[in-house]
N, C-alpha and C positions, 0 to 999 in steps of 0.2 A: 799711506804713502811712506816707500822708503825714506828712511833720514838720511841725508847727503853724506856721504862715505862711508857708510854702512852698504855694504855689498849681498844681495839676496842671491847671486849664485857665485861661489866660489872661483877664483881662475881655473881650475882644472877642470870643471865643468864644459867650459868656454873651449871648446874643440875644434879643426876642420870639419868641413862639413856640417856643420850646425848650421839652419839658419836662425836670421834675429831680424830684429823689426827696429831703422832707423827714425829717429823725429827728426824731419832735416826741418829747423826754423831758421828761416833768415830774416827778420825783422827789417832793417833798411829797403828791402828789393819787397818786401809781401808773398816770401816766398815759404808756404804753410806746408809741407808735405808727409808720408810713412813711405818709406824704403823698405823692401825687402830685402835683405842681403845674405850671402851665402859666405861663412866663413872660411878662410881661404888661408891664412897665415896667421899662428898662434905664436906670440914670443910672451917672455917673461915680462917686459911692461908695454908692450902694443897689439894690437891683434889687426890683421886686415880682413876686410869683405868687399865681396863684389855683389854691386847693383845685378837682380836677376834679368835683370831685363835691355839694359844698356851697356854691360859689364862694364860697368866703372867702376874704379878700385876704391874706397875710403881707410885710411888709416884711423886710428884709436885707441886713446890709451886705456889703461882699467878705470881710470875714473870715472870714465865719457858710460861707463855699465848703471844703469837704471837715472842716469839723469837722460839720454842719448838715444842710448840704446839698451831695448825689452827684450825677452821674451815672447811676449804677448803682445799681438797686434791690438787687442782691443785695448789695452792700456797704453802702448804708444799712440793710438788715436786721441787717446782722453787728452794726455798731451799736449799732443797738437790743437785740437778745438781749442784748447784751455790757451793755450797762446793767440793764437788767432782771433776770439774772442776779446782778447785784453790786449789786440796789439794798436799801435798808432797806426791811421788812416794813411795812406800811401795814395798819393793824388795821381794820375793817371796825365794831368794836364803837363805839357812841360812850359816853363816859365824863359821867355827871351826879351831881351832892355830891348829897348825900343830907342832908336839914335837921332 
C-alpha cells in the first residue's frame, strides 16, 4: 500500500480525459461504493470528474490521489470492502419517544 502522501502517479499524469476509479465511503449513512469518473478539469491543486453515469461533478484536491481516488478499479474496490468490512453497523430501525 501506498504511504499517505506519497503520490504513485505524478500531477501531470492526471490529465482530461483520463478516467479514475472513486471510493465514495460514507460511514454515518452506510454508504459503501467505486465511482467511475471521467476527468474533466485539471488545475494546479484540484482536479474535477464527472460520474459516468449520473454526470455528477466531484471536486478533489491531489491529496484525495491513492487515498480516494485510483487508478485501478480493483484496488479502489479492495478499499471499499476494507471499509465496509470494518465499519459500524447502521440500524435500518428508526427510533421515536414515546409520549
Amino acid at each position: 500500500m501506498i504511504n499517505k502522501g506519497e503520490l504513485k502517479w505524478p500531477k501531470k499524469i492526471l490529465k482530461g480525459g483520463k478516467i479514475v476509479y472513486y471510493a465514495r465511503i460514507l460511514r454515518p449513512v452506510g454508504i459503501y461504493e467505486v465511482i467511475e469518473l471521467f476527468i474533466r478539469t485539471v488545475d494546479d491543486d484540484y482536479f474535477v470528474g464527472i460520474d459516468k453515469h449520473d454526470k455528477h461533478a466531484y471536486l478533489f484536491l491531489y491529496d484525495s490521489l491513492n487515498e480516494l481516488i485510483f487508478d485501478n478499479r480493483q484496488e479502489c474496490l479492495d478499499v471499499v470492502l476494507e471499509a465496509e468490512n470494518n465499519a459500524p453497523k447502521v440500524s435500518d430501525e428508526k427510533e421515536y419517544e414515546e409520549y
